[in-house]
N, CA, C and O atoms as a GROMACS GRO file, in nm:
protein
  332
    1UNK      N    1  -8.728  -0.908  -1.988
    1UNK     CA    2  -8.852  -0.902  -2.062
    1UNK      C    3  -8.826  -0.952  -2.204
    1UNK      O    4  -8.723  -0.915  -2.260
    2UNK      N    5  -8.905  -1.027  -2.262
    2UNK     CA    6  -8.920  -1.072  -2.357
    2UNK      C    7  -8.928  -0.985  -2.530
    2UNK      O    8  -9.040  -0.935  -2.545
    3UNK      N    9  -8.845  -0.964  -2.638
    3UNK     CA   10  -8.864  -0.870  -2.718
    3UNK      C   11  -8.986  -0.846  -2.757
    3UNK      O   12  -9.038  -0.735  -2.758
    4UNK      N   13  -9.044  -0.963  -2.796
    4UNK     CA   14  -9.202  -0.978  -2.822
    4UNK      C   15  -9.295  -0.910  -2.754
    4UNK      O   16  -9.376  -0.840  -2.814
    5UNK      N   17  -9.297  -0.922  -2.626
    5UNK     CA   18  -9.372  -0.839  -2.531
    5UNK      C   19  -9.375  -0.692  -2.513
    5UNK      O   20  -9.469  -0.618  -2.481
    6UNK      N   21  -9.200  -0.655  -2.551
    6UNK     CA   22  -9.168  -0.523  -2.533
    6UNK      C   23  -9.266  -0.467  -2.672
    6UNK      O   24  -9.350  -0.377  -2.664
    7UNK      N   25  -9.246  -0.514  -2.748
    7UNK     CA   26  -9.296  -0.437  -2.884
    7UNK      C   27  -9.429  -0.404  -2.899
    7UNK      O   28  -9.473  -0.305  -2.958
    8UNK      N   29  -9.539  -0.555  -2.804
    8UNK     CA   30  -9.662  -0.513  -2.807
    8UNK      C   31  -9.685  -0.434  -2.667
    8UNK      O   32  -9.801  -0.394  -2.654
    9UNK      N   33  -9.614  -0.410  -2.583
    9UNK     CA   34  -9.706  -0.341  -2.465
    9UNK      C   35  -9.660  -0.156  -2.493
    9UNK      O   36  -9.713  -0.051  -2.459
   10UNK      N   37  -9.556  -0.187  -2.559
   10UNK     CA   38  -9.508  -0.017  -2.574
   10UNK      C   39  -9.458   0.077  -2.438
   10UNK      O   40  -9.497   0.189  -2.404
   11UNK      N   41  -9.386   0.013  -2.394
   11UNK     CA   42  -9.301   0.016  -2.257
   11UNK      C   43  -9.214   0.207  -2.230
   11UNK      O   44  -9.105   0.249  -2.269
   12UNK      N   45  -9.292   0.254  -2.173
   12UNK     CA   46  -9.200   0.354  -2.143
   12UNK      C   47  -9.075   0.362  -2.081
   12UNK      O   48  -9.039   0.289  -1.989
   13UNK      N   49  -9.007   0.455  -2.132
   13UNK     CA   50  -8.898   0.458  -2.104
   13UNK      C   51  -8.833   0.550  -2.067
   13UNK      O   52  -8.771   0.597  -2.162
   14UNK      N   53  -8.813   0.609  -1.962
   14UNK     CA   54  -8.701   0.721  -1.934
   14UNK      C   55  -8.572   0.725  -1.932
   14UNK      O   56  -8.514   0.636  -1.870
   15UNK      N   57  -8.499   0.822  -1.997
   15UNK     CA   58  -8.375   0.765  -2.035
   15UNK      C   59  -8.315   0.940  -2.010
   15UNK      O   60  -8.370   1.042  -2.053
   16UNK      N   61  -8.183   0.931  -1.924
   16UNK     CA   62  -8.105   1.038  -1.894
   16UNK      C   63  -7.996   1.038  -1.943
   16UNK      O   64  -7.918   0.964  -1.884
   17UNK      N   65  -7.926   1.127  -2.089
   17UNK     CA   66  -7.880   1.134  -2.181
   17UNK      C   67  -7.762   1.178  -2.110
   17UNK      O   68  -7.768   1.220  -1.995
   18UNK      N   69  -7.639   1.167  -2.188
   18UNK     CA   70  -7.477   1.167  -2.139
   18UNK      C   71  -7.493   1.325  -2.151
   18UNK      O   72  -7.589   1.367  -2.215
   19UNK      N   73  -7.398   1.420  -2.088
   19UNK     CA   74  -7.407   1.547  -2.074
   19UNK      C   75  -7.301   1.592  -2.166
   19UNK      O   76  -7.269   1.711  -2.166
   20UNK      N   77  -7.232   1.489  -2.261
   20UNK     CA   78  -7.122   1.526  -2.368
   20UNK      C   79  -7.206   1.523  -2.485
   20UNK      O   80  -7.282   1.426  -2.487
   21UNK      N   81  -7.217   1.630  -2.619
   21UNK     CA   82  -7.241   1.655  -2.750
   21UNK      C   83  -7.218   1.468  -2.770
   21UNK      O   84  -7.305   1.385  -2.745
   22UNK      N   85  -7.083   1.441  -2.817
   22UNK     CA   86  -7.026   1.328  -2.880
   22UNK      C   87  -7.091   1.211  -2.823
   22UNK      O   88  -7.073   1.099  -2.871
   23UNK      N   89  -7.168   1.232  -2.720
   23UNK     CA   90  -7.196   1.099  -2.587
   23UNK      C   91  -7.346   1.061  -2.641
   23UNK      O   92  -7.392   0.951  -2.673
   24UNK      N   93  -7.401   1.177  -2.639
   24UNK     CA   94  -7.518   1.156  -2.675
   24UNK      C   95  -7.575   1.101  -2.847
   24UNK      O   96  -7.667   1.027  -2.880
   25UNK      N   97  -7.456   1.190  -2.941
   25UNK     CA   98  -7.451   1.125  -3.093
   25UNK      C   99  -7.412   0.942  -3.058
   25UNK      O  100  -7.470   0.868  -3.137
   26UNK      N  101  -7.337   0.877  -2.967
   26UNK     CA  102  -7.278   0.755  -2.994
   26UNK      C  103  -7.393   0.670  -2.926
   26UNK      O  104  -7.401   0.549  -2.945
   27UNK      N  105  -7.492   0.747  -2.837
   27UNK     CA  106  -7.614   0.685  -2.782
   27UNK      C  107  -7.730   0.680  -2.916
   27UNK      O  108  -7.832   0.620  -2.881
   28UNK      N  109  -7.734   0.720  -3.033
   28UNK     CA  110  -7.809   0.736  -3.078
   28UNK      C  111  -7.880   0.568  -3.155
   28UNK      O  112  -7.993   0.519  -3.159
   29UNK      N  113  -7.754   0.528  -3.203
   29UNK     CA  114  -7.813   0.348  -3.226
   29UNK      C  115  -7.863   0.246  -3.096
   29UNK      O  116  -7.947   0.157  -3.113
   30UNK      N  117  -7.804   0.271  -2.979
   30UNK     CA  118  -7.900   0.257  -2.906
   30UNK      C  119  -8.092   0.269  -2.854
   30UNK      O  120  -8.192   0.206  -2.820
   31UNK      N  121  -8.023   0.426  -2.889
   31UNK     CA  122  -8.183   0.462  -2.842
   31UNK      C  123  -8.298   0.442  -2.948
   31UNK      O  124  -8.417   0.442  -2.917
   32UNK      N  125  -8.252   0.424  -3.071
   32UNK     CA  126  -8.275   0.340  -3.180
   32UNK      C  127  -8.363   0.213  -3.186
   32UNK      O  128  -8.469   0.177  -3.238
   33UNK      N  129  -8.259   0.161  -3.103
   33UNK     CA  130  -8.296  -0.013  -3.089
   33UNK      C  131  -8.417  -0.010  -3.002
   33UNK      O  132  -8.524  -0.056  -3.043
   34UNK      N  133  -8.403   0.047  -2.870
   34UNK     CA  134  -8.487   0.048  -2.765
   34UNK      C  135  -8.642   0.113  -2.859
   34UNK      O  136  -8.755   0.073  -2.829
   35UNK      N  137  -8.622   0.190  -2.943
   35UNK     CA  138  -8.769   0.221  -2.977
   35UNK      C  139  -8.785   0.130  -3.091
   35UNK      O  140  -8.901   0.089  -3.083
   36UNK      N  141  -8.710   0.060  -3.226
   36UNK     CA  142  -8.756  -0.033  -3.258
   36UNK      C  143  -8.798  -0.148  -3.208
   36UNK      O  144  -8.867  -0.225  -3.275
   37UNK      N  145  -8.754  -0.178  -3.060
   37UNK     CA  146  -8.810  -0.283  -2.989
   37UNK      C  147  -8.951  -0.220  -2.906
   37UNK      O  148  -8.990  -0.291  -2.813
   38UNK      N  149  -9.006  -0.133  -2.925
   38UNK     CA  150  -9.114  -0.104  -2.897
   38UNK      C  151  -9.152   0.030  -2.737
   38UNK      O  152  -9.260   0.046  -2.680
   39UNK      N  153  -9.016   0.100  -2.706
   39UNK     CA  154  -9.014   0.138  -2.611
   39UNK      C  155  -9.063   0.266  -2.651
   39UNK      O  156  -9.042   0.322  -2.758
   40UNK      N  157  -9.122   0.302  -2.568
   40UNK     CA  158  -9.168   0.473  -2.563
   40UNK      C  159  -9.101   0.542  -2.474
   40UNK      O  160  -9.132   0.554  -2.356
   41UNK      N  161  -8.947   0.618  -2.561
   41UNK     CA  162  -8.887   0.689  -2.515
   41UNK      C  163  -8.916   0.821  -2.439
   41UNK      O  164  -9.012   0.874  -2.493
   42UNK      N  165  -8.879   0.882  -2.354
   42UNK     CA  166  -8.838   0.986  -2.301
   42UNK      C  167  -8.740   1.008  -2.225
   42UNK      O  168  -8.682   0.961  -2.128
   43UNK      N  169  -8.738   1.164  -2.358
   43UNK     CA  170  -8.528   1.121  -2.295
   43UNK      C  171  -8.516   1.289  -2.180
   43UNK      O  172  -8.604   1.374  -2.176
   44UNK      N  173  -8.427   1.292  -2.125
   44UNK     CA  174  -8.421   1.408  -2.008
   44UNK      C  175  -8.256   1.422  -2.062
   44UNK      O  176  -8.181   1.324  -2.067
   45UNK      N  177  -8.208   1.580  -2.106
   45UNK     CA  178  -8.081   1.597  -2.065
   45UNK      C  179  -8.055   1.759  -2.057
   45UNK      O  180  -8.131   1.839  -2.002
   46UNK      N  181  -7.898   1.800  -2.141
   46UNK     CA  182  -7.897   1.916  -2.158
   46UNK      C  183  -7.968   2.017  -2.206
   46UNK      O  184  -8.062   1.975  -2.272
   47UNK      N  185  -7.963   2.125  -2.201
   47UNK     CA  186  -8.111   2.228  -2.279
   47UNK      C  187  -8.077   2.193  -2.458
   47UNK      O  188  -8.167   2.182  -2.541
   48UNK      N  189  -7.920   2.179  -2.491
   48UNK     CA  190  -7.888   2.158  -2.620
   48UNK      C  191  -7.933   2.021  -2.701
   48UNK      O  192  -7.909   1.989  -2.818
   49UNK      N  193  -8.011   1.946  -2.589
   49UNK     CA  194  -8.038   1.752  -2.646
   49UNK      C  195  -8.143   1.804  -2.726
   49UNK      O  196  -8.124   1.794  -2.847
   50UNK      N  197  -8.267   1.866  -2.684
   50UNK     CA  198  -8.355   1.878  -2.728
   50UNK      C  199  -8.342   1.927  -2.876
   50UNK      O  200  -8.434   1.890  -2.950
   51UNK      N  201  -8.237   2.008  -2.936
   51UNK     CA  202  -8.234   2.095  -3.085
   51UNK      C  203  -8.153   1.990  -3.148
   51UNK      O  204  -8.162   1.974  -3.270
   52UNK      N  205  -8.044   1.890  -3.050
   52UNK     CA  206  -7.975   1.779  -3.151
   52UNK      C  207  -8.072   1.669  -3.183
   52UNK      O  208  -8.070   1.605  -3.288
   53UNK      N  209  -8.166   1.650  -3.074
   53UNK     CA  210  -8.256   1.539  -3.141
   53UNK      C  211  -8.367   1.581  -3.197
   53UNK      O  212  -8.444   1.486  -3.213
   54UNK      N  213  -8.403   1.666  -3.230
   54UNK     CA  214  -8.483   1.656  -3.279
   54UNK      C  215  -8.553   1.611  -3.398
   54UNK      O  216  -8.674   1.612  -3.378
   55UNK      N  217  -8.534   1.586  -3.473
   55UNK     CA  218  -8.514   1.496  -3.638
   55UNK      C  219  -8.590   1.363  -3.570
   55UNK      O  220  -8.663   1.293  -3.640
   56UNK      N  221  -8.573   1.340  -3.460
   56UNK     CA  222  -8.589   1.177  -3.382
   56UNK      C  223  -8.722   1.165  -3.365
   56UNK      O  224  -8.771   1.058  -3.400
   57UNK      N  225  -8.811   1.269  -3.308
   57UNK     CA  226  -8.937   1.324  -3.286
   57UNK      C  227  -8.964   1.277  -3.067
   57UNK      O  228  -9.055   1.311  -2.992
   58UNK      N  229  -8.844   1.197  -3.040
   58UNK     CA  230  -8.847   1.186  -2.891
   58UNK      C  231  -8.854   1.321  -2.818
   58UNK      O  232  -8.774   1.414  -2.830
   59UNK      N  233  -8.980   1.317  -2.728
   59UNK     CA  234  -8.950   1.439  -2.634
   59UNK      C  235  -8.760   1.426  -2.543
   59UNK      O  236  -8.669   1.347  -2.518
   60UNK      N  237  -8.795   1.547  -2.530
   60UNK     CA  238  -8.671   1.602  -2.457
   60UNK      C  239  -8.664   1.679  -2.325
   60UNK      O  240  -8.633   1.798  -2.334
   61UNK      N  241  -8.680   1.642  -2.240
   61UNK     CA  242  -8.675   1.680  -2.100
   61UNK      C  243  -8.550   1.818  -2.088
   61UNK      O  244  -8.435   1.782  -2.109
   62UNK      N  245  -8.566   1.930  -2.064
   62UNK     CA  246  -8.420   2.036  -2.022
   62UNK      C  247  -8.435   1.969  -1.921
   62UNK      O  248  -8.547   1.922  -1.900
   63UNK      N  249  -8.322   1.942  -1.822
   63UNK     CA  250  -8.236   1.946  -1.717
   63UNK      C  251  -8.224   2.087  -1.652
   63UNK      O  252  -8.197   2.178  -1.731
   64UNK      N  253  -8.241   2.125  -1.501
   64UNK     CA  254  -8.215   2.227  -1.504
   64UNK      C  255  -8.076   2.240  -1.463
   64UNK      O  256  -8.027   2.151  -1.393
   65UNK      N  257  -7.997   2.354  -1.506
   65UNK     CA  258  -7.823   2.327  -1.454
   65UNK      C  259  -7.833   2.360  -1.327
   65UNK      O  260  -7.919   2.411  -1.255
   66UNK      N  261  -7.730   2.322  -1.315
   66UNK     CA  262  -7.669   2.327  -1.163
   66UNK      C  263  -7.686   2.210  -1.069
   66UNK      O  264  -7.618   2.199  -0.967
   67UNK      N  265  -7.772   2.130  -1.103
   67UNK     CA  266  -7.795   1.970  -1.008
   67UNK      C  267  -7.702   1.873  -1.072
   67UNK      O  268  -7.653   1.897  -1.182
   68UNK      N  269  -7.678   1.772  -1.012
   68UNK     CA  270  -7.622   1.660  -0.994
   68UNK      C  271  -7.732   1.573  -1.080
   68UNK      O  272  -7.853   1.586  -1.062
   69UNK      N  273  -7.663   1.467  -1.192
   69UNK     CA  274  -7.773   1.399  -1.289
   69UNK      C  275  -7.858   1.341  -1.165
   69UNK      O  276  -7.977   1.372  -1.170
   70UNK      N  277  -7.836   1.295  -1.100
   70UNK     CA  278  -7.918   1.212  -1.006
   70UNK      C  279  -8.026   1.296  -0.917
   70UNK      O  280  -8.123   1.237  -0.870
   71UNK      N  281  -8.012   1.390  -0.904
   71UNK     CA  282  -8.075   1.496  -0.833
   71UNK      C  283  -8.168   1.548  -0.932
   71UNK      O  284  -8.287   1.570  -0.908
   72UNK      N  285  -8.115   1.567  -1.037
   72UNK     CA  286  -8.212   1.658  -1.146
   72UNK      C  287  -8.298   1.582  -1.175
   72UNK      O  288  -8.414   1.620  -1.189
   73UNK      N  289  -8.257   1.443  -1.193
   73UNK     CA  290  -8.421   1.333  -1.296
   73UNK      C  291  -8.483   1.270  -1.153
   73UNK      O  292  -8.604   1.255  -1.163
   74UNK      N  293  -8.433   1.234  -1.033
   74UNK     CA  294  -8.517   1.269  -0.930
   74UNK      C  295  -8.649   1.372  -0.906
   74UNK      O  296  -8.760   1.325  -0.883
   75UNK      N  297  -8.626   1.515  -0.914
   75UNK     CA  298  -8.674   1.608  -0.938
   75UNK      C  299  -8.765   1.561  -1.039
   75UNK      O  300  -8.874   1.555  -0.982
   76UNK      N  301  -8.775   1.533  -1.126
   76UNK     CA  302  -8.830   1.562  -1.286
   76UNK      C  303  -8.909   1.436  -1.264
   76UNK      O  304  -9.025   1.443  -1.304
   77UNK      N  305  -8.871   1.318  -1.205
   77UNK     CA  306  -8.955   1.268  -1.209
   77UNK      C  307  -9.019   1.262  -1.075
   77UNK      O  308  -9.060   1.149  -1.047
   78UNK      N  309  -9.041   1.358  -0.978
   78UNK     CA  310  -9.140   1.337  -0.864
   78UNK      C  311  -9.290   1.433  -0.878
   78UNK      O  312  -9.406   1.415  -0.841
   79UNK      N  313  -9.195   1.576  -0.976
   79UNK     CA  314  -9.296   1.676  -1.079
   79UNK      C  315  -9.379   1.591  -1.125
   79UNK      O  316  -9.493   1.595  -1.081
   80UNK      N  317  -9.343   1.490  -1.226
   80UNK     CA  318  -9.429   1.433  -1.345
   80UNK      C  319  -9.548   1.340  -1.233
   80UNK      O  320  -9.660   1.335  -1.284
   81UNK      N  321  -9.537   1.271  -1.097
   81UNK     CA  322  -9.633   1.184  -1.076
   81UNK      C  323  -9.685   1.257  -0.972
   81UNK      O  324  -9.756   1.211  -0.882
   82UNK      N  325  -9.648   1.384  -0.984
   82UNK     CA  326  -9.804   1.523  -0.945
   82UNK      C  327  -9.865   1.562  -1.016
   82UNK      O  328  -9.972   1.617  -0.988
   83UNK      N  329  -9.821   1.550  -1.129
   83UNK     CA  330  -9.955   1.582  -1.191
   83UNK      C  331 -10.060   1.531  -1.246
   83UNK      O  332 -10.151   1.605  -1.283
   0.00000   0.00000   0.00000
């Protein structure tokens, strides 16, 4: 996709955050870029992502523990297109 395009259509984005403190700080110029290029983040991780990002103003999905990342944003996202 084209940057230009990304910026005017405002492209959502779901994004499943590293389950390390340090992983998720080194994702942060990333996730950066992706919303200065026009993406409308939503990010899904640990219950602790949500109190480190916050300053960012991106929602924050808890994860519930005990699933497998792939299992959990599965889940989370089959919730979200019931309702």
């Amino acid at each position: 996709m084209h940057d230009a395009s990304l910026a005017r259509s405002g492209v959502p984005l779901r994004v499943r955050l590293p389950n390390w403190v340090g992983d998720v700080c080194m994702a942060l110029p990333a996730l950066r870029e992706l919303e200065a290029r026009g993406a409308v983040l939503s990010l899904a991780g640990r219950g602790w992502a949500g109190d480190l990002l916050a300053g960012h103003g991106w929602p924050v999905l808890k994860l519930p523990s005990g699933l497998r990342a792939g299992a959990a944003v599965s889940s989370v996202a089959h919730r979200e297109t019931e309702l």
